[in-house]
C-alpha positions in Angstrom: 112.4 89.3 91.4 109.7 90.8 93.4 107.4 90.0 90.0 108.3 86.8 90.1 107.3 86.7 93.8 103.9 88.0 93.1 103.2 85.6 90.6 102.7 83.3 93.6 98.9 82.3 94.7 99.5 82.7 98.5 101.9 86.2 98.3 100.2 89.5 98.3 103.2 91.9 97.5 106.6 91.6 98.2 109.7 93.7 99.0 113.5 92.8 98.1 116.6 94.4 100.4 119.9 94.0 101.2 120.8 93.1 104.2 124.7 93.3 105.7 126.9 90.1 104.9 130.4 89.6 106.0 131.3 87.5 102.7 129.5 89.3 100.1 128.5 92.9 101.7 125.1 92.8 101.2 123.3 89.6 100.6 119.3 89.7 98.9 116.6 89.2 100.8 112.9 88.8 100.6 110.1 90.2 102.7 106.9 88.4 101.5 103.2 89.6 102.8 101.7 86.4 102.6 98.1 85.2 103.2 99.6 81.8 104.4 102.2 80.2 105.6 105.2 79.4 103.0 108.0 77.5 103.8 111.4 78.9 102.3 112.1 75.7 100.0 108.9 76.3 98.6 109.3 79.5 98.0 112.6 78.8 96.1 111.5 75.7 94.1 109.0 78.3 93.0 111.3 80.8 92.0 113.7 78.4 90.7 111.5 78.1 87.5 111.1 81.4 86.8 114.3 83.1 87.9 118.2 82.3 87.2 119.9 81.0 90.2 122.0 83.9 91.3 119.1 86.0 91.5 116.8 83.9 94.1 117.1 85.4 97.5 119.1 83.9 100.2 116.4 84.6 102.8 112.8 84.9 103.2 110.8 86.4 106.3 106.5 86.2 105.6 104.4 89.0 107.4 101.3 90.0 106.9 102.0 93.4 107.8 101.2 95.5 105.1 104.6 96.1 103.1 103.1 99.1 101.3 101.7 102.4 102.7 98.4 103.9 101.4 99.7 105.6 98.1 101.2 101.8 97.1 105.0 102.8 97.8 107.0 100.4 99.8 108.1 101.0 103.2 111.5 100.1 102.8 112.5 101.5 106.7 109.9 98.7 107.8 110.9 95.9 105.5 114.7 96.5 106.5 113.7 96.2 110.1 111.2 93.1 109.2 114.2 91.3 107.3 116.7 92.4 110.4 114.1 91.0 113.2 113.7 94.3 114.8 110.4 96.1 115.7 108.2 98.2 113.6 107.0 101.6 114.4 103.2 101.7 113.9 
C-alpha cells in the first residue's frame, strides 16, 4: 500500500496505521508527506488502479512534516498522532 502511494508524482513517503473504529476495530489509514495539495478522491482513483479495493485506505491526512526520522525509519508515535489530529512533539 504505502508503495503504491509512493508511486504518486506529488507524494514524498507515506506511512499506513490503524486507527480505532467502532465497526471494524481498527480501520487503515494513510499519512501522506506530500509536496502538494491532494484531494482524497484523487488519491483513491489513483490507488484504485493499482491496488484491490479492500486494501485502499479509508482515510487520508497530507503533511509535509517529515514522516521519517534521519536513519529513514518511520515515526509511527507521530503518524498515529497526525492521523488522530493531535499535536506532534518536535
Amino acid at each position: 500500500m504505502e508503495a503504491a502511494l509512493s508511486a504518486h508524482p506529488d507524494v514524498v513517503t507515506s506511512v499506513v496505521v490503524g486507527l480505532p473504529d467502532d465497526d471494524l476495530g481498527q480501520r487503515v489509514h494513510a499519512v501522506i508527506e506530500a509536496t502538494a495539495v491532494i484531494p482524497d478522491e484523487d488519491l483513491r482513483a489513483f490507488l484504485a488502479e493499482r491496488l484491490a479495493r479492500y486494501k485502499i485506505p479509508r482515510g487520508f491526512t497530507l503533511t509535509r512534516q517529515p514522516l521519517r526520522d534521519d536513519a529513514g525509519k518511520v515515526r509511527r508515535a507521530d503518524s498515529r498522532a497526525l492521523a488522530e489530529g493531535r499535536p506532534v512533539d518536535a
